[in-house]
C-alpha positions as CSV (number, residue, x, y, z in Angstrom):
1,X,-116.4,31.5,-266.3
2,X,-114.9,28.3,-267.9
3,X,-116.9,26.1,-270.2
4,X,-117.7,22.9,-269.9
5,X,-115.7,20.4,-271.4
6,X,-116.6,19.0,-274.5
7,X,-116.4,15.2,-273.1
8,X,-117.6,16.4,-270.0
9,X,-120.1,12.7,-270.6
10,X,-117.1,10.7,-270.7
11,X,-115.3,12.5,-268.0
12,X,-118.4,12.0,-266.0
13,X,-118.2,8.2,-266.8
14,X,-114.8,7.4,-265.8
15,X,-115.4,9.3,-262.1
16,X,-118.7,6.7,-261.5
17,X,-116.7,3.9,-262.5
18,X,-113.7,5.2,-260.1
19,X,-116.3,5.5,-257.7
20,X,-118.5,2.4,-258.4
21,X,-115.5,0.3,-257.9
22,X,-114.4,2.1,-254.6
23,X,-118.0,0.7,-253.3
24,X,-117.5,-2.4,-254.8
25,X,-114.4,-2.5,-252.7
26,X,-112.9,-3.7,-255.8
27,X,-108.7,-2.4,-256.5
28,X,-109.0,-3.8,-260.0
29,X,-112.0,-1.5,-260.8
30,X,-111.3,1.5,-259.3
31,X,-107.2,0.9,-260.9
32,X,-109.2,0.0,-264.4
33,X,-109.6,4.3,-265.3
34,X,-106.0,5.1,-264.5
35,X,-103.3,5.6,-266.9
36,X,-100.2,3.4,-266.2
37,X,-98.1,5.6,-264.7
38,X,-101.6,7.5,-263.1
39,X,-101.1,8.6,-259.3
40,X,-103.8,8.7,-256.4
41,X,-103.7,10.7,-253.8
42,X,-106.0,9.4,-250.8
43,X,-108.0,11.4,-248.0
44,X,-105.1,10.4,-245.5
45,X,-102.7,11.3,-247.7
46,X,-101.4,8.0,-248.6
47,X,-99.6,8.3,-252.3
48,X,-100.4,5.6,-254.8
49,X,-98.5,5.3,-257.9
50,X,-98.9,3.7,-261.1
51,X,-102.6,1.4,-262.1
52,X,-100.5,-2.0,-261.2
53,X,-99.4,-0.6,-258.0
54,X,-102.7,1.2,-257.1
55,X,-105.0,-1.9,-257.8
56,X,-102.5,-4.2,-255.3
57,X,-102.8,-1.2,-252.7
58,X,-105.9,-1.1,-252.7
59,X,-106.8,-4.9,-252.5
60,X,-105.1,-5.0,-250.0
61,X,-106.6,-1.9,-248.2
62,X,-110.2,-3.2,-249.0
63,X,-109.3,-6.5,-247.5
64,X,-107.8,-5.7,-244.0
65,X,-110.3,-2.3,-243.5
66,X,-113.9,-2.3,-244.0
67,X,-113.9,1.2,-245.7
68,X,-116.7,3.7,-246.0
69,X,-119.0,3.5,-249.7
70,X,-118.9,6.7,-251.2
71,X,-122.1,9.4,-252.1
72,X,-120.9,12.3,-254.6
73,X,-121.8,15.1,-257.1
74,X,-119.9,16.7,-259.9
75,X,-118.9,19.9,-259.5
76,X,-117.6,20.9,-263.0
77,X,-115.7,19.1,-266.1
78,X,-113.3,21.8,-267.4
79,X,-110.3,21.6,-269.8
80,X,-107.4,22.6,-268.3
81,X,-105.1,21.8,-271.9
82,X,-105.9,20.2,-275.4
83,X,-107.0,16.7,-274.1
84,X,-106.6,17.1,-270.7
85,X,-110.1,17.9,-267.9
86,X,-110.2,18.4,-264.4
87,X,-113.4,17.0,-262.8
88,X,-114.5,18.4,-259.4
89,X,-116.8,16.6,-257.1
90,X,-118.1,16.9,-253.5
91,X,-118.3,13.4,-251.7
92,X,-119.0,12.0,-248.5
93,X,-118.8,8.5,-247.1
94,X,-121.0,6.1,-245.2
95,X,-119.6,4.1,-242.7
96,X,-119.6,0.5,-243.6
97,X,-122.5,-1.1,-241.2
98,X,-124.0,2.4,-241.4
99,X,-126.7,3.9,-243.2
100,X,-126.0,7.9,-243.0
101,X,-123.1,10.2,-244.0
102,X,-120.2,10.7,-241.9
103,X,-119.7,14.9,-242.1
104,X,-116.5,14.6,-241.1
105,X,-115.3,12.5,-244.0
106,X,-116.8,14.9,-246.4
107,X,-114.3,15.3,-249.2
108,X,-113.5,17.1,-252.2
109,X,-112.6,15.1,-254.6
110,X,-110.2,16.6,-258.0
111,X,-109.7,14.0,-261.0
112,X,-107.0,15.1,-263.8
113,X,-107.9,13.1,-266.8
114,X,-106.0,12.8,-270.0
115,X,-107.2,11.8,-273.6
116,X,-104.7,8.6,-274.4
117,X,-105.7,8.6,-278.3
118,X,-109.2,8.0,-280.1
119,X,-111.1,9.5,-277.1
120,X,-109.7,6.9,-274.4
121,X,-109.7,8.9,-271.3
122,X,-107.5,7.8,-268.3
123,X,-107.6,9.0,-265.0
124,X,-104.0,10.6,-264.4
125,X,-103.9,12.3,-261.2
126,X,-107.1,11.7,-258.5
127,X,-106.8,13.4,-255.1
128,X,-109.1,13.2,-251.8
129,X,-109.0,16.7,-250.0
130,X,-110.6,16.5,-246.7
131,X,-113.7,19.1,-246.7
132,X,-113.5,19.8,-243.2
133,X,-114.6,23.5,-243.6
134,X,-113.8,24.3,-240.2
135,X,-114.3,28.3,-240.8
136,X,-117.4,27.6,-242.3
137,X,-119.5,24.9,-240.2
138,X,-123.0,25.4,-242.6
139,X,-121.3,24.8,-245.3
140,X,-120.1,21.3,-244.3
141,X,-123.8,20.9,-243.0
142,X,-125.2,21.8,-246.3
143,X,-122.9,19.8,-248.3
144,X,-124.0,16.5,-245.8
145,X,-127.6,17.7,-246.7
146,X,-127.4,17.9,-250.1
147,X,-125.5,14.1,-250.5
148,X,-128.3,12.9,-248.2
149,X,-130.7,13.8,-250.5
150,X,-129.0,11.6,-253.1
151,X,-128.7,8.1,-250.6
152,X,-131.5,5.4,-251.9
153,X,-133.7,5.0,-249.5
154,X,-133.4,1.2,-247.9
């Protein structure tokens, strides 16, 4: 088994902030925890590259499609090299206009982050895996049960 990482609390931090900003629909917030020459890697596979380049994308995403907020729980913070963590998280999305989870854009989400200097961690690689789970139906089903039971209720 690995250990946690020892900033696992920051690590945590910069994901909600990534993900805060996402449902914000803002591209400066969610670009604000990438290093400059970070990459992101989207559920459709679109390829993002540096924090100037992903904030313009993504304004300009957020402004022409009214995308789903996200719901999600950490997996595990792990080091992967001296001041570099990988985050894992589970996440799924609500439609916009909806109010329940969408199984099938259930996601896995994976976060490389690296320690810049003095404990400023930047998000350097972030990646959306579709968690379709097509060989295993009950899991996706338990993994939209579980996020449920974080949603607010309204």
């Amino acid at each position: 088994m690995t250990a946690a990482h020892p900033q696992d609390t920051q690590i945590r931090s910069l994901y909600a902030e990534f993900i805060d900003g996402w449902n914000r629909r803002s591209g400066a917030a969610v670009a604000a925890g990438f290093a400059d020459d970070g990459d992101i890697i989207g559920f459709d596979g679109s390829h993002h590259r540096g924090r100037l380049s992903i904030a313009a994308d993504l304004r300009q995403v957020f402004g022409s499609h009214q995308t789903p907020a996200y719901v999600a729980v950490v997996r595990s913070v792990r080091p992967v090299a001296p001041d570099v963590a990988m985050l894992t998280a589970h996440a799924g999305m609500i439609p916009a206009g909806g109010s329940d989870l969408d199984p099938a854009l259930n996601a896995v989400h994976t976060m490389i982050a690296a320690d810049e200097g003095r404990g400023r961690w930047r998000i350097s690689l972030f990646q959306a895996t579709p968690a379709a789970w097509h060989q295993h139906p009950e899991a996706r089903e338990a993994l939209t049960d579980e996020l449920r039971g974080l949603l607010i209720p309204q």
